[in-house]
C-alpha positions in Angstrom: -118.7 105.4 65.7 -117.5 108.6 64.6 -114.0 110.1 65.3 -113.0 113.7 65.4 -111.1 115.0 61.9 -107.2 114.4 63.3 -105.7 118.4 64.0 -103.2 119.3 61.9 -100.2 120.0 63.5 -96.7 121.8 61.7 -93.6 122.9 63.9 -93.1 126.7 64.4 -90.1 127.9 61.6 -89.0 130.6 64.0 -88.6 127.9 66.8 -86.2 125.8 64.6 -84.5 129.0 63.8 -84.3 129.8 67.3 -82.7 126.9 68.3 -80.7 126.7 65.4 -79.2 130.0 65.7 -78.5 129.1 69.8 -76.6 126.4 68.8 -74.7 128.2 66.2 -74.0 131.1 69.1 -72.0 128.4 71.2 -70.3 127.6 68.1 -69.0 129.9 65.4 -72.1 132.8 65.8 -71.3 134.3 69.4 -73.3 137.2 69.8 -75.3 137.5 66.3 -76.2 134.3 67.0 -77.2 134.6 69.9 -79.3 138.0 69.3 -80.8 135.9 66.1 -81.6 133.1 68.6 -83.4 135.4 71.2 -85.5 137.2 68.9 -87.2 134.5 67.1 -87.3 132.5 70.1 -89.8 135.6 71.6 -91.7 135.5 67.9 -92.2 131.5 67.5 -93.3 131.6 71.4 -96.2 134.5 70.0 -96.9 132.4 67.2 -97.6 129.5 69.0 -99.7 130.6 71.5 -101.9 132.8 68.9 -101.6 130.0 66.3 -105.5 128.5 65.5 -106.8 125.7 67.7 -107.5 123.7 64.4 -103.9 124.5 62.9 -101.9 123.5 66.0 -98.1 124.9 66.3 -95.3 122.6 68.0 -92.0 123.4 68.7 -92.3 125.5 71.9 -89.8 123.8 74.0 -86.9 124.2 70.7 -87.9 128.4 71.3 -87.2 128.1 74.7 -84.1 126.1 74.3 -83.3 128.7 71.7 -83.6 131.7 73.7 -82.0 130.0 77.4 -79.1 129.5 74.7 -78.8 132.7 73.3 -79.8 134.5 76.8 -76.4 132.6 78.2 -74.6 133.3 75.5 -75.3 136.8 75.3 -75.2 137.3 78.9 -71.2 135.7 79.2 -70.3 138.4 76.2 -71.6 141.2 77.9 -69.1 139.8 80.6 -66.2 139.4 78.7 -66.5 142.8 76.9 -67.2 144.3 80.9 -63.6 142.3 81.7 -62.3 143.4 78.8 -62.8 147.0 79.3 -61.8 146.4 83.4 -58.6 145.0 82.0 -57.7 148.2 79.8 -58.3 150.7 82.4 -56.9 149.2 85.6 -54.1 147.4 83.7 -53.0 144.2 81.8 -52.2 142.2 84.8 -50.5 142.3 87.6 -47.0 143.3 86.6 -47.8 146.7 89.1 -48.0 145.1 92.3 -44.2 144.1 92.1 
């Protein structure tokens, strides 16, 4: 009986980066992290999907973990920095309404 040669399969760098860098955004990285985290999570998802059928590429779900965690995290700063600028123009509180 004869058995196909096994594929050889390796783990997408850009997806460990990706979710790497995602963690590091909730962490100590906010939003380079998180902008590091988004892009490679887009290029490892590329890779993978145009990667050989004989050299098969893993680590898909760790790019989309990567990129829901940097997507969030980039998302709340772009909220913060929109409160942030709210607060300076309409006031620092509510100190007015005395």
């Amino acid at each position: 009986m004869s058995y196909p040669p096994p594929q050889r399969s390796t783990t997408s760098s850009l997806a460990i980066v990706s979710l790497v860098f995602g963690v590091l955004a909730w962490v100590m990285l906010p939003f380079v992290g998180a902008l590091v985290a988004v892009i490679c999570g887009h290029l490892a998802r590329g890779e993978i999907r145009r990667a050989p059928v004989d050299q098969r590429l893993e680590g898909d779900g760790m790019a989309v973990a990567g990129l829901v965690l940097g997507y969030v995290q980039l998302t709340l700063s772009v909220l913060l920095v929109v409160f942030v600028i709210a607060m300076l123009v309409f006031g620092f509180g509510f100190a007015h309404w005395h």
